[in-house]
C-alpha positions in Angstrom: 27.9 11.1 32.0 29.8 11.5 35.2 31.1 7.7 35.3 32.4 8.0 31.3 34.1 11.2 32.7 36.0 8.9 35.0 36.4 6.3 32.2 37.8 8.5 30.1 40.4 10.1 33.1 41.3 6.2 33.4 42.5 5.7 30.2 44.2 8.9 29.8 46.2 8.2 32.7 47.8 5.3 31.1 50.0 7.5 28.9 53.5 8.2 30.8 56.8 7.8 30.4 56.9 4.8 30.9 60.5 2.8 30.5 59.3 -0.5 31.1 58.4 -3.3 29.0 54.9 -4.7 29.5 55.3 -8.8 28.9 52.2 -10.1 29.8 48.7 -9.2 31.3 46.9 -12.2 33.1 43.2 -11.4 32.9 42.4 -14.7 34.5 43.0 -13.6 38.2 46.3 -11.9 40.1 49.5 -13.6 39.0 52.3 -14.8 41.5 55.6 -15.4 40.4 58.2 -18.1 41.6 61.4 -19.8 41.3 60.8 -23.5 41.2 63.9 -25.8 42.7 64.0 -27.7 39.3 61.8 -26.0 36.6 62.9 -22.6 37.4 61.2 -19.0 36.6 57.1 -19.5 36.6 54.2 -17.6 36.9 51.0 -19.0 38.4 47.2 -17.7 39.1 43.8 -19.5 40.5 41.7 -20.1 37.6 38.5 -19.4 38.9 36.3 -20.8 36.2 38.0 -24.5 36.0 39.0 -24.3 39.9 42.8 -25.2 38.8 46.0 -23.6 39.4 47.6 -22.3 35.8 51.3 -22.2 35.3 53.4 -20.4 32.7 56.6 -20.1 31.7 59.2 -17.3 32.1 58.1 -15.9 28.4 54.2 -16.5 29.5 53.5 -19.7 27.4 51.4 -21.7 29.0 53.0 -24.9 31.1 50.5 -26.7 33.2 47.3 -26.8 34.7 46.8 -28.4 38.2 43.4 -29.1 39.4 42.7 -27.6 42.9 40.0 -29.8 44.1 36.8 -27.7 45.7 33.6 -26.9 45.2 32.3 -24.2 42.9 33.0 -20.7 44.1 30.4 -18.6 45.9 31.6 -14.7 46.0 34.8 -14.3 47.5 33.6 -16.5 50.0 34.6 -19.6 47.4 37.9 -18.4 46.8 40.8 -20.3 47.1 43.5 -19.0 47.9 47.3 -20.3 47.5 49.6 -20.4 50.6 52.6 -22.1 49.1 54.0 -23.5 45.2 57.5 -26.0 45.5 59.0 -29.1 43.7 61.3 -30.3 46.2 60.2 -28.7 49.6 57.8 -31.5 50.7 59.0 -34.3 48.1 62.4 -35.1 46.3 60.4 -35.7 43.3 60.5 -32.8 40.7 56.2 -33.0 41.1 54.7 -29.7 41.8 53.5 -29.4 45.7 50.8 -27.0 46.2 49.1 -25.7 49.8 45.5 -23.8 49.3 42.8 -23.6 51.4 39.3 -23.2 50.1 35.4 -22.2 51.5 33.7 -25.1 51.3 29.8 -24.3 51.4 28.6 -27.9 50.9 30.0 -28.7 54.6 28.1 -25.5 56.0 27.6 -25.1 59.0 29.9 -27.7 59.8 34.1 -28.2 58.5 33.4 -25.0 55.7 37.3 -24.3 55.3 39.2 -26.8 54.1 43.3 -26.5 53.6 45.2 -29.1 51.6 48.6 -30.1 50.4 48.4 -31.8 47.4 50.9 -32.8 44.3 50.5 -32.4 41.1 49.8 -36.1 40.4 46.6 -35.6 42.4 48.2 -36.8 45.3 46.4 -35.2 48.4 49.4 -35.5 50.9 47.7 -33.4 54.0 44.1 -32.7 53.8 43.0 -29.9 57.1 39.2 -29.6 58.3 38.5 -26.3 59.5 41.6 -24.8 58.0 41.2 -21.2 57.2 44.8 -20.1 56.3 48.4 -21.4 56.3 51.9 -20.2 57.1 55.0 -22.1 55.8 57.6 -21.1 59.2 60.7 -20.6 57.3 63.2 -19.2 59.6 67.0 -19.3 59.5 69.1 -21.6 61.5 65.4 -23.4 62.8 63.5 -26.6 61.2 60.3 -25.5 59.0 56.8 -25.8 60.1 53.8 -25.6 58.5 51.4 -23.8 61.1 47.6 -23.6 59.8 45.3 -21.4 61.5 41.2 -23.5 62.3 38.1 -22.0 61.7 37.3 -23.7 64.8 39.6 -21.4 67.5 42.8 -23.9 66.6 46.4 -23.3 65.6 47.5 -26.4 64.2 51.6 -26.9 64.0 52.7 -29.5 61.5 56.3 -31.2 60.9 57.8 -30.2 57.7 58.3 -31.8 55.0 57.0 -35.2 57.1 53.5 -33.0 57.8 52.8 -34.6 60.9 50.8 -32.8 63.0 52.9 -31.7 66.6 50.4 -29.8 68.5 46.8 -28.3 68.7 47.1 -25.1 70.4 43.7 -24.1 71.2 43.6 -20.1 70.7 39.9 -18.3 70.7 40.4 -15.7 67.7 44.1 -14.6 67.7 46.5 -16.4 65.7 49.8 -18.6 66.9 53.4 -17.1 66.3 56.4 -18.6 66.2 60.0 -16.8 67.2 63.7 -17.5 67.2 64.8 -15.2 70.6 68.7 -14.4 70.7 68.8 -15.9 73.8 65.7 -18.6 74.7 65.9 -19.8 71.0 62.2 -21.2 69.2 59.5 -20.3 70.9 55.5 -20.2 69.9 53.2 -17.1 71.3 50.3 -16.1 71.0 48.0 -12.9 73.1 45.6 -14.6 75.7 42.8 -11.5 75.6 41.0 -13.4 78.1 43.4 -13.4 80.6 45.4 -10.6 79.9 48.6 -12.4 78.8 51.4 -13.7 76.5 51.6 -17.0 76.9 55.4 -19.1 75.8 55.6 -22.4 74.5 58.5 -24.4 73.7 60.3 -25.6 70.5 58.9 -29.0 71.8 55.2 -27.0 72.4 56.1 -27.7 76.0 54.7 -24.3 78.4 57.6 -22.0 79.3 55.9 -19.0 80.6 53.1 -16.2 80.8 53.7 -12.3 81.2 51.4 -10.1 82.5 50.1 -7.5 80.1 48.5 -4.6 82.1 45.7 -1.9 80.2 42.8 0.3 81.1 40.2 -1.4 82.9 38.0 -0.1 79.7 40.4 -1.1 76.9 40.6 -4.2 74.6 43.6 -5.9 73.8 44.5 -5.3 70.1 47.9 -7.1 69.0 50.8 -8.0 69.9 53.7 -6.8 67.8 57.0 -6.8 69.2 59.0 -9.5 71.0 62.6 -9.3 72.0 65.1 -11.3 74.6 68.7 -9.4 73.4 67.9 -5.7 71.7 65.8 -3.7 73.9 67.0 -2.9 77.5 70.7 -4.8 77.3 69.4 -7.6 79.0 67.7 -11.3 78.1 64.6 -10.9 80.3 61.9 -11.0 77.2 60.3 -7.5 76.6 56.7 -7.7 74.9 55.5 -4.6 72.8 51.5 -4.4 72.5 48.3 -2.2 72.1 44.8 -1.8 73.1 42.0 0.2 71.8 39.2 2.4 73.7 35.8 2.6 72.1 34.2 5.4 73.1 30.9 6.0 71.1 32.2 6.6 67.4 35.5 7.5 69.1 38.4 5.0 68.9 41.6 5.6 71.0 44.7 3.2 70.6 47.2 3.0 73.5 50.1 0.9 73.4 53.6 -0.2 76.0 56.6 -2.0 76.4 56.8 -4.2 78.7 59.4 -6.8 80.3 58.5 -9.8 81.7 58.7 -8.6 85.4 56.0 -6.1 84.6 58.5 -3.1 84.4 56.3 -1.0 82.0 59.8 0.3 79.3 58.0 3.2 77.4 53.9 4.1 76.6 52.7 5.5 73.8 49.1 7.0 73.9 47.4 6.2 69.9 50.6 3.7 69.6 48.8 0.9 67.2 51.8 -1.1 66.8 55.8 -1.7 67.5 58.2 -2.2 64.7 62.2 -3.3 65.6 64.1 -2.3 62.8 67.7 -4.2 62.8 69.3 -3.9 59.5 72.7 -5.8 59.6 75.5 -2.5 59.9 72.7 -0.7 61.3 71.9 0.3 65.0 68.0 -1.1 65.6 65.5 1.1 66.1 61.6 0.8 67.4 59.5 2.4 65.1 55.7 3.0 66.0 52.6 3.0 64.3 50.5 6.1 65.9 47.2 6.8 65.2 46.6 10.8 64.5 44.0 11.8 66.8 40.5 12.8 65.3 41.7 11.9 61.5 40.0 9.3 59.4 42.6 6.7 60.2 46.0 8.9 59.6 48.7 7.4 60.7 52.2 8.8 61.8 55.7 7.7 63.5 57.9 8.0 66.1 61.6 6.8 66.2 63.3 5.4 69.3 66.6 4.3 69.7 68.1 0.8 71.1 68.5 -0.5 73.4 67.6 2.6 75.5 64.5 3.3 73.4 65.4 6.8 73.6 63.3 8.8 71.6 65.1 10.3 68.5 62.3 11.6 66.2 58.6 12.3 65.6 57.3 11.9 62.3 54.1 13.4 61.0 52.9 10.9 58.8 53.8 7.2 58.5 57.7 6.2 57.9 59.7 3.5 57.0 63.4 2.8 57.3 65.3 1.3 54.8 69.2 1.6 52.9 69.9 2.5 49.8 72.2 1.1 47.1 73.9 4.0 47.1 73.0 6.3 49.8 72.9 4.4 52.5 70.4 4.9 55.5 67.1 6.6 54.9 63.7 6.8 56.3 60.5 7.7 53.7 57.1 8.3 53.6 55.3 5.6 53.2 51.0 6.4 53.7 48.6 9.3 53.0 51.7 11.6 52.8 51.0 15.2 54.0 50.6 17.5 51.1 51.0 15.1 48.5 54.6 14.7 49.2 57.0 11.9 49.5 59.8 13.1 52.1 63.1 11.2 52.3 65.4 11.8 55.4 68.8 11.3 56.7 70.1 8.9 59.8 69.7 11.8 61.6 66.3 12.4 60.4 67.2 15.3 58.2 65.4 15.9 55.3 67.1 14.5 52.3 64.7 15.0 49.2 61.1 16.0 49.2 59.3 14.9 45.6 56.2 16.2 44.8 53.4 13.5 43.8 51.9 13.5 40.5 48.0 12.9 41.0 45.5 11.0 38.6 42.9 13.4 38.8 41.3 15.7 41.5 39.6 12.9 43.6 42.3 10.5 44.0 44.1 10.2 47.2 47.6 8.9 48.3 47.4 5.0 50.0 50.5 3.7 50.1 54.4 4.5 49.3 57.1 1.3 48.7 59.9 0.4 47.3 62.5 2.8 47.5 65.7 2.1 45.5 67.9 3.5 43.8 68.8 0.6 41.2 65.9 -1.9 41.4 63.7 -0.1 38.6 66.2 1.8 36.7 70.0 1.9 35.9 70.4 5.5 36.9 71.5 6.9 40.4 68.0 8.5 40.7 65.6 7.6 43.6 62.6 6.0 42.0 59.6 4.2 44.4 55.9 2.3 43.8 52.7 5.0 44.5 49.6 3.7 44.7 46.4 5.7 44.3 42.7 5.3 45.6 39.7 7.0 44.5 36.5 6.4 46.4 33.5 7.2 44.5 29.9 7.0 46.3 28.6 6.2 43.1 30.4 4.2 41.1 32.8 2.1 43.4 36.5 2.4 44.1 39.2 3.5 41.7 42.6 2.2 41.6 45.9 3.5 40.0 49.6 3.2 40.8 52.8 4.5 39.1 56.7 4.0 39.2 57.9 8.0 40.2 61.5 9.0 40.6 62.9 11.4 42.6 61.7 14.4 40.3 58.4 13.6 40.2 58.5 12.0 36.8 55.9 9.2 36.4 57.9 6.7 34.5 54.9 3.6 34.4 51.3 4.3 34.9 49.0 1.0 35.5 45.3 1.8 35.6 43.7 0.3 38.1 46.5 -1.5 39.9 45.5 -1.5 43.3 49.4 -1.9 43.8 52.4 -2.4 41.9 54.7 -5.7 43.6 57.9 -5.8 42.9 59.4 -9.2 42.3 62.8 -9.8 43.2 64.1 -13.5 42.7 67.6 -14.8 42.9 69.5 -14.8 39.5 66.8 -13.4 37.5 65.6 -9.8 36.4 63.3 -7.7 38.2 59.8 -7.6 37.4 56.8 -5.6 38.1 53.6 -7.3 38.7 50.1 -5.1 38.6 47.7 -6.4 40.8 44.7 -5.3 39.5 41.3 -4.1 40.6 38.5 -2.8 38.7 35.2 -1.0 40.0 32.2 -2.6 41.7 30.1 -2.5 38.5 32.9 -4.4 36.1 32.4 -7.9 35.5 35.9 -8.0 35.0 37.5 -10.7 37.7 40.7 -9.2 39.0 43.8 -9.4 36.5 47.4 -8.9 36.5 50.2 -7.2 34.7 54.0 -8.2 34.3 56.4 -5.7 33.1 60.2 -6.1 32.9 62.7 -3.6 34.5 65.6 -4.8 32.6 67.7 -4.7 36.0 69.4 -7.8 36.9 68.0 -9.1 40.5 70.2 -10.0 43.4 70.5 -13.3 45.0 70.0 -15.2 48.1 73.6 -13.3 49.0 74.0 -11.7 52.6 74.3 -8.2 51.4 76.0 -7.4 54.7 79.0 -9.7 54.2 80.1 -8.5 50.5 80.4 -5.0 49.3 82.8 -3.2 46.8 84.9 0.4 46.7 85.3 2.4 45.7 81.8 3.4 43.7 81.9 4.9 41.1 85.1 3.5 39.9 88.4 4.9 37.9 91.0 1.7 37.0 89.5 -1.3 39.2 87.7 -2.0 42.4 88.3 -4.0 45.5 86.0 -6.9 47.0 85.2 -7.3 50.7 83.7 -10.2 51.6 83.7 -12.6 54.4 83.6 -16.2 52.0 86.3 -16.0 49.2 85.1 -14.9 45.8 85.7 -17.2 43.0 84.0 -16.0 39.7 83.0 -12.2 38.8 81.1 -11.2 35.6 80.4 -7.8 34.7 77.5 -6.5 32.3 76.8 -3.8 30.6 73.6 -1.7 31.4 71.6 -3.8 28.9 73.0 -7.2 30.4 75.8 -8.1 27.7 78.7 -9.9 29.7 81.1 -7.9 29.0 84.1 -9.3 31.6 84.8 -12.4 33.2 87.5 -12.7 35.8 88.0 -16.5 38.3 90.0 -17.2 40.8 90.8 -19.3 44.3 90.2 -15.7 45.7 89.3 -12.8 43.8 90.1 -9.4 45.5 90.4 -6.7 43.2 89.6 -6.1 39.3 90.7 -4.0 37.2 87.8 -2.0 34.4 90.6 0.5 33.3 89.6 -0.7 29.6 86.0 -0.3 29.8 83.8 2.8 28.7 82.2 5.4 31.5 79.0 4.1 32.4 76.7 1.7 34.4 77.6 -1.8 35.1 76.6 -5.1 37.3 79.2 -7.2 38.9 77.8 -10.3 39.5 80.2 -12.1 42.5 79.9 -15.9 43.2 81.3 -17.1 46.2 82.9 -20.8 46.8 80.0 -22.0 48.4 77.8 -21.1 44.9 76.3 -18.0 47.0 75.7 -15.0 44.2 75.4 -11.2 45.0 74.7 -8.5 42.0 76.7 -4.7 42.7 75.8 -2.0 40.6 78.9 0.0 39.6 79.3 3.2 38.3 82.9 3.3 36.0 83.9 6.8 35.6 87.8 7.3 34.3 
């Protein structure tokens, strides 16, 4: 009786305001969408049953099936799992290339992970023993790599798109990272628990240097998490931000410093579980920690220092994140297990700005995770709106999943049962999507699923955001451009994304809207080197 009780608080919960289209609902797996180089706008999933990845087009019609050779799958042990989907990347042929790695119980005990690259022909272009997971290195202004991490205590680096293997780098249980540093340039890293240190390769894998990373004689190294040459301190000796972890009987303590690489301990933070440098282009950087709240089921909260001095500006009581709004600038947010069932949104000066109150499921459900603050990405309107995951934990009958699209009053505008979380897909040149990554309880049969609903907002692009903006917003007879590369082709649509105006030129500046109707627009700018940034604008005569 108690478990159709739930059932029936599930489906109720699916009624809302919702102002979004659903398009599609995968029930095969989760779905990821992609931009292909040559084929454009796809959605893809793991078929479980046939072992093959399934493609479909941008309206969901089925494309393609490509077979992801492995053996039959065993739990979640046996699944395989998709690193990386690209035409041209790894060949000039328009072929699909696809990187997965898979559990491979026939090997067992011996080579049970397995990671590939193969094409779509069938083609297997890399095939890795021992490879667990895979990381495609894509990092501006450096070659890519293709790093895979061995079941077998290896980092493996690989050339890219030749895939020839550069370097072993034998690491017991921690996992290799690579780095462009302001000053020293590519560098690979990785924590050394056994002898207390960071150790520095080398864009050539060649050794550059260890650091020193002191704790209690009781403690356990737990991660590293923040490495900067240029930011912290005003100089380019490296600086290395870290924790450790005491366990105590059921007691866990986290502790965590920044160092530099003389050993000049910068700052400690008792319960500090990790270091976060936020630098926003237009912004000054900030560290912001992830603290552990003493003698709390894993509660988590922040403090905010400023750089390079790493004085400290704030202290947060629950978990925060920093990001800048379209229209608003510079705001930091709730973003776990908020206090009270509230969202709070705060000022650069750490100010309260708005404070919504969360809608809730039903009395067991708990607050897990806040994301996606915007102000334009879901809707049209100047409101604050933001993802809102929900967990329920039942003893009985599993774990419960919901999340919602809110705005800033509260207002539940999409309700996905069972969403575990709710992704938004931004991709350059197309319109935002949602994408439901479902979950259903213990006792379903169900295999997870996914759901695709349409925003209707036109997506940005590849664009620096930093190096284009417009003003004024809202606008009365026409707007000027800032950017640093010359504008040569605006179009502006309407809400519902009718062109409506097309201006080009060697070097467009200003444009006048004098003739169009109050309301909500999106200039869409291209620059001369085919760069394309999307502006929401407000016209108000």
């Amino acid at each position: 009786m108690r478990k159709i009780v739930y059932f029936l608080l599930l489906c109720f919960s699916g009624f809302s305001f919702a102002q979004f289209e659903l398009e599609h609902t995968y029930n095969e797996n989760e779905v990821t969408r992609v931009k292909l180089e040559i084929d454009g706008e796809k959605y893809y999933l793991v078929n479980k049953a046939t072992s093959q990845a399934d493609f479909y087009n941008a309206d969901h019609s089925f494309w393609k099936s490509i077979p992801l050779p492995a053996p039959p799958q065993i739990d979640f042990l046996g699944e395989v799992r998709i690193w990386h989907v690209s035409q041209t990347k790894i060949n000039a042929d328009s072929n699909i290339e696809i990187i997965y790695s898979y559990y491979n119980i026939e090997q067992a005990p011996n080579n049970i992970y397995i990671t590939k690259v193969i094409s779509e022909n069938g083609t297997v272009v890399l095939n890795i023993q021992n490879g667990v997971q895979a990381n495609l290195s894509e990092i501006e202004g450096l070659p890519t790599k293709l790093i895979v991490f061995d079941y077998q205590n290896t980092s493996k680096v690989y050339s890219f798109p030749e895939l020839i293997l550069e370097n072993n780098y034998q690491i017991s249980q921690e996992y290799l990272h690579r780095i462009k540093l302001t000053n020293a340039g590519e560098k690979y890293y990785y924590l050394d628990k056994a002898n207390g240190q960071a150790k520095f390769f080398n864009a050539d894998h060649s050794f550059w240097k260890s650091i020193d990373l002191p704790k209690p004689a009781d403690a356990s190294y737990q991660s590293i998490s923040l490495v900067d040459d240029n930011i912290i301190g005003n100089s380019s000796l490296i600086k290395i931000g870290y924790s450790y972890v005491v366990l105590n009987g059921n007691a866990t303590t986290y502790g965590g410093n920044i160092i530099n690489e003389n050993g000049y301990n910068i700052i400690s933070n008792p319960n500090t579980v990790s270091y976060f440098l936020s630098d926003i282009n237009g912004l000054s950087p900030k560290i912001i920690t992830r603290d552990l709240i003493p003698n709390s089921n894993f509660q988590y909260k922040s403090t905010i220092y400023s750089a390079p001095s790493l004085t400290l500006e704030h202290a947060y009581e629950s978990l925060i994140a920093r990001t800048v709004l379209e229209n608003n600038g510079e705001k930091y947010f709730t973003t776990q297990s908020p206090m009270n069932n509230q969202v709070k949104i705060y000022n650069a000066d750490h100010s309260i700005w708005k404070t919504v109150d969360l809608p809730s499921p039903g009395e067991f459900y708990q607050v897990k995770t806040i994301s996606n603050l915007s102000e334009n990405k879901f809707n049209s309107d100047n409101l604050v709106e933001f993802t809102c995951s929900y967990q329920f934990d039942s003893p009985i009958f599993s774990t419960f999943y919901e999340s919602r699209v809110i705005n800033e009053n509260g207002l539940s505008l999409l309700t996905v049962p069972n969403a575990y979380i709710l992704a938004l897909s931004e991709l350059p040149n197309l319109s935002n999507k949602i994408i439901g990554l479902m979950r259903v309880d213990g006792e379903s049969p169900q295999p997870p699923s996914g759901t695709v609903y349409n925003t209707g907002v036109l997506g940005t692009t590849d664009f620096n955001k930093s190096s284009i903006s417009i003003a004024p917003n809202p606008v009365k007879n026409e707007f000027t451009i800032f950017s640093t590369k010359a504008i040569v082709e605006v179009n502006i649509f309407d809400a519902i994304g009718k062109l409506i105006l097309t201006k080009k030129d060697s070097n467009l500046t200003k444009i006048e809207v004098q003739n169009l109707s109050n309301g909500i627009y999106f200039a869409k700018m291209k620059a001369d080197n085919n760069t394309q940034f999307t502006q929401k604008i407000i016209i108000s005569n």
